[in-house]
C-alpha positions, -999 to 999 in steps of 0.1 A, spaced: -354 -134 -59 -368 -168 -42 -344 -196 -51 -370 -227 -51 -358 -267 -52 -384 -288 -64 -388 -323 -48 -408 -351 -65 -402 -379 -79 -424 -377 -115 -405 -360 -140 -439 -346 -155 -446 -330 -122 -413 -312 -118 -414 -299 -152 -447 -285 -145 -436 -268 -113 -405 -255 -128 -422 -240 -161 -450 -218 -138 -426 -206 -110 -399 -197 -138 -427 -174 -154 -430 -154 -121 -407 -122 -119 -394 -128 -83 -390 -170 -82 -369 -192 -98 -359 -223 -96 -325 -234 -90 -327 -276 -87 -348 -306 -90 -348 -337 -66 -366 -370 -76 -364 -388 -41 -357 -371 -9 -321 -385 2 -311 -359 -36 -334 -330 -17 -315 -331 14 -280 -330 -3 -293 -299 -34 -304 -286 -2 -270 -284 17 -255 -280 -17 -277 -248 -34 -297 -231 0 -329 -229 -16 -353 -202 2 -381 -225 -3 -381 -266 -10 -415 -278 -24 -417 -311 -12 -434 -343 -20 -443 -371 8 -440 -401 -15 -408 -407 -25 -385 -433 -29 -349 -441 -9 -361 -414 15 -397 -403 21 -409 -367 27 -410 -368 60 -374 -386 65 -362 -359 44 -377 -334 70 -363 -351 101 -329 -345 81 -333 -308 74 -342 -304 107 -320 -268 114 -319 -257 79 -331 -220 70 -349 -232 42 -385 -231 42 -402 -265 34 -436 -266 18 -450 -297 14 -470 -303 -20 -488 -337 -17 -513 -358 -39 -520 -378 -5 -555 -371 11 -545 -388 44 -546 -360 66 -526 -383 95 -494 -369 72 -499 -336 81 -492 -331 122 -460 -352 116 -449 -332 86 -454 -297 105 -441 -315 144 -410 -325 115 -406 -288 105 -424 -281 72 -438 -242 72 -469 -253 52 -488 -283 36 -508 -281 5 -520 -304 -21 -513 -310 -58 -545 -296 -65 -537 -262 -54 -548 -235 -81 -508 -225 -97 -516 -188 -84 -525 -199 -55 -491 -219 -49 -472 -186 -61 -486 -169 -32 -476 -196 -8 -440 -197 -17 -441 -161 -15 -458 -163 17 -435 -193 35 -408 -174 24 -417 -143 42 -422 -161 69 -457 -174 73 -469 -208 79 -498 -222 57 -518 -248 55 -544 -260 31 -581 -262 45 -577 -297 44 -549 -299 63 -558 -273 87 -591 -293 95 -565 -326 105 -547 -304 127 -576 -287 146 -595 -319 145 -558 -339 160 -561 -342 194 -532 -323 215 -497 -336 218 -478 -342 246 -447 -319 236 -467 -291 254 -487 -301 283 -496 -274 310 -473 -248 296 -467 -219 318 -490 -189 317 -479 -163 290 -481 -125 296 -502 -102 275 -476 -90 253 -464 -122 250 -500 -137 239 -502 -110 214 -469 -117 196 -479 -152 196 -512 -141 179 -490 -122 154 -467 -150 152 -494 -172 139 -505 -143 113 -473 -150 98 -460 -118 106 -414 -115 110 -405 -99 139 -396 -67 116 -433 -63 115 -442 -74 147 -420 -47 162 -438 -24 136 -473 -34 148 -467 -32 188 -440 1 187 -412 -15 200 -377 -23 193 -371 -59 172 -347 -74 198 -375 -66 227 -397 -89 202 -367 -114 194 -370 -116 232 -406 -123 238 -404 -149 212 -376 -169 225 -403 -167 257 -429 -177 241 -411 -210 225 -398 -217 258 -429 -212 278 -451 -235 256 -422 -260 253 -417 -254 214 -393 -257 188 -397 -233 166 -423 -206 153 -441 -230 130 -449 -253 162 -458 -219 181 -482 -208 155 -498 -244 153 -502 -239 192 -518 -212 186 -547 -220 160 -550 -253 180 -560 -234 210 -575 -209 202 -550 -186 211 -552 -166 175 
């Protein structure tokens, strides 16, 4: 079961949410924050697999609330009205897993939760446009040369695929891949596998 926490501050929006993701078999929903200072504390308080998260919110914004979760196991989708596609390199630099707007067919955002939570990173066209279209940061300049092996796990990495599969995909043992992944992050001066995978697609590297 996939324990969501909705974050957003309209009631009618929430209610929404929670009424479609309680219909699906293998989600429910175990909180609702309306500003994100009360998503970071149901956060530490229930460990949600999945947070759907708004940008606009008031005593803490989305993206504060992201700084603040920076750490946490739970996944972070973002689920904005906002069509200002600056919002999205700092919301997935700040550790959200994907970005996707309101619009966003209800299936559709079923398979996305269902998606984050296995581990995948996924972003709205929209949003993927910003980021190809964003010129490159500074947190990886002139990172070190990565081997074959380690360029396709970082290919797989962006697929969305865990290490359990990885190891599936290449025949090898899951610690080997836990080990060229920790490479990988540290070779392209990373944080995490969401920053790796946005690497990746940025460079053409998957």
């Amino acid at each position: 079961m996939i324990r969501v926490l909705i974050a957003d501050d309209h009631p009618v929006v929430r209610q929404g949410l929670r009424t479609f993701l309680d219909l699906q078999d293998d989600i429910t929903v175990v909180g609702e924050a309306a500003d994100g200072a009360q998503a970071v504390e149901l956060v530490a308080e229930l460990s949600p697999d999945v947070l759907l998260l708004d940008l606009k919110m008031p005593v803490l914004d989305g993206l504060g609330a992201l700084e603040r979760l920076t750490g946490s196991p739970t996944r972070v989708v973002v689920l904005t009205s906002v069509s200002d596609r600056s919002d999205v390199g700092p919301a997935m630099r700040a550790g959200a897993s994907g970005f996707l707007y309101k619009d966003v067919d209800p299936p559709a955002l079923v398979q996305a939760v269902r998606a984050v939570h296995g581990g995948q990173v996924l972003l709205a066209a929209e949003a993927a446009e910003a980021m190809l279209a964003a010129p490159a940061g500074r947190s990886v300049p002139g990172p070190a040369p990565l081997t074959e092996r380690e360029r396709e796990v970082l290919a797989l990495i962006a697929a969305g695929r865990s290490n359990r599969e990885i190891a599936r995909i290449l025949a090898v043992a899951e610690k080997t891949v836990k080990t060229h992944v920790s490479n990988v992050l540290m070779k392209l001066g990373v944080q995490d596998r969401t920053q790796a995978a946005l690497y990746a697609v940025r460079h053409g590297l998957a």
